[in-house]
Phi, psi and omega in degrees: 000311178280018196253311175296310204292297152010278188298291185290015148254326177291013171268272202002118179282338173257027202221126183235149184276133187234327199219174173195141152243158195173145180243034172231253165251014170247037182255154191095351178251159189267136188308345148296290179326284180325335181252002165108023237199123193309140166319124192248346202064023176258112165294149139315131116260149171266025196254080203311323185281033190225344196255321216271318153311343171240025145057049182295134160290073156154126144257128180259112189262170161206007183303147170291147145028243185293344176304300166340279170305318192296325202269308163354264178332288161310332165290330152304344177291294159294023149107357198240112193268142181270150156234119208227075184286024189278148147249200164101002203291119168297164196278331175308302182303331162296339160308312186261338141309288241274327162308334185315278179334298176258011161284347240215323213052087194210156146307130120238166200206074165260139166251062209289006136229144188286314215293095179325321188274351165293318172306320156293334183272260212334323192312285192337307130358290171304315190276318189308012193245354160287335194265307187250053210277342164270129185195149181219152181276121164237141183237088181270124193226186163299132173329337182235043149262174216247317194266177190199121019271185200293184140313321193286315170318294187324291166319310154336287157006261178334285201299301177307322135355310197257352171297312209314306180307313175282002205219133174267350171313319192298338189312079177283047199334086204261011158250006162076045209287349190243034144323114154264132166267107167275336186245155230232131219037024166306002181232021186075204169242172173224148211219115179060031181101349200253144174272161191241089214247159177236131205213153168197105163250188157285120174124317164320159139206008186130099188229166165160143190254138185262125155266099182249156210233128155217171186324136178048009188201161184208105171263146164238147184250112169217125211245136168234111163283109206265329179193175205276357177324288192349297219269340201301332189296320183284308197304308165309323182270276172352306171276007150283319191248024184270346160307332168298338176272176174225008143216210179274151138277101164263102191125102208278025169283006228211319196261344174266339206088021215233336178244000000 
C-alpha cells in the first residue's frame, strides 16, 4: 500500500512526496525507485523523526495497529495532520487521535477502508439492516494480512448495530446464542450481535460480502477490491480535504457527505 500510494501522489501536480518511512531493506534507497517510480531524491529511513523533520503537510500511515496510532499521534503532536489507513487500531487508541484532533484543532483522518465502493457497501449495508435484520459478514483477504476479521468488517458491523439500536424493527437476536459449534468457531465471531466469517488465502486481495436473510429472500451487498489501484481515489481525497478538518473523521463516508 505505501508503495501504491507513492506512485499515486507523484502523478499529483499538487502533491510533493517530502519523506518515506520503512522498517525493511529499502531503507537507505530511494523511495521511487523502490515504488516502481521514477527516481525522486526521497530516501527510505526507519527514523519516524527524520520523516517528521521535513516538515510534511499530511503523513500518509499504513503501518499495523498500534505503530499506526503511535506515528498518528506524533504527527499531531508536530503540527502534521494524519491520514491513516491501518486497521487492527485498538479503540482506546482511536480515543486518543481523535482526543489529540481536537485539542490540537489539527485534521485527521482514519480510514480503514480508502476504496469508495466499499465505504458504499457499508451505507447500503446500514440502510437494508432497518429492514432486513438477520445478516452475517464474510471477509476475504490475502494470506498476508495480519489482522482478523478486517477494520472494514468490523466497521460494518458496528453500523448494522447502531441500525439495531435505533430501529425497533431491526431488532434481532441475530447472533444466534442457541446454535451448537461442533467445531469451536465454525460459526465465526461475532461483534455486536453481527456473526463475522473471516477468509485469507493467496490470490485474494480485499473482498467482502453483507449477506442478509428474510422469509423467502436473501439480499448480498459485495464489494471487491481487485488490486491496490482500488483504494488510491479515497486516498487522494482524504490527503486533500483533512486540511480542511480541526478534527478526527473516522471513516472516509465523512468525506463524502454520506455522515
Amino acid at each position: 500500500m505505501g508503495r501504491a500510494a507513492i506512485r499515486a501522489i507523484v502523478r499529483e501536480p499538487d502533491m510533493v512526496l517530502v519523506g518515506a518511512l520503512e522498517r525493511d531493506q529499502a531503507i537507505g534507497q530511494d523511495a521511487g525507485e523502490q515504488a516502481g517510480t521514477e527516481r525522486l531524491g526521497v530516501t527510505v529511513t526507519d527514523s519516524l523523526e527524520a520523516v517528521i523533520a521535513a516538515t510534511p503537510d499530511v503523513l500518509v500511515e499504513f503501518a499495523p495497529g498500534k505503530v499506526a496510532a503511535d506515528h498518528a499521534l506524533a504527527a499531531l503532536q508536530a503540527g502534521i495532520r494524519p491520514v491513516v489507513g491501518s486497521t487492527g487500531i485498538p479503540q482506546e487508541e482511536i480515543e486518543r487521535i481523535r482526543d489529540l484532533a481536537a485539542r490540537r484543532g489539527i485534521g485527521a483522518v482514519i480510514a480503514p477502508n480508502f476504496a469508495i465502493g466499499a465505504v458504499l457497501m457499508i451505507e447500503f449495508a446500514r440502510l437494508a439492516a432497518r429492514h432486513l435484520p438477520h445478516v452475517e459478514i464474510i471477509e476475504l483477504h490475502h494470506d498476508r494480512k495480519r489482522d482478523a476479521p478486517s477494520g472494514t468488517a468490523e466497521k460494518t458491523a458496528r453500523a448494522i448495530a447502531s441500525v439495531r439500536a435505533e430501529s425497533q424493527a431491526a431488532a434481532s437476536p441475530a447472533a444466534d446464542a442457541s446454535a451448537e459449534e461442533l467445531v469451536a468457531g465454525a460459526r465465526g465471531g461475532v461483534i455486536e450481535g453481527v456473526r463475522v466469517h473471516s477468509v485469507r488465502l493467496p490470490g485474494l486481495v480485499a473482498h467482502q460480502e453483507v449477506i442478509f436473510g428474510g422469509p423467502g429472500q436473501v439480499l448480498t451487498i459485495r464489494h471487491d477490491s481487485t488490486s491496490e489501484q482500488s483504494f488510491m481515489p479515497g486516498l487522494l481525497l482524504a490527503v486533500r480535504r483533512v486540511s480542511g478538518l480541526n478534527c478526527l473523521a473516522y471513516g472516509l463516508e465523512h468525506l463524502l457527505g454520506l455522515r
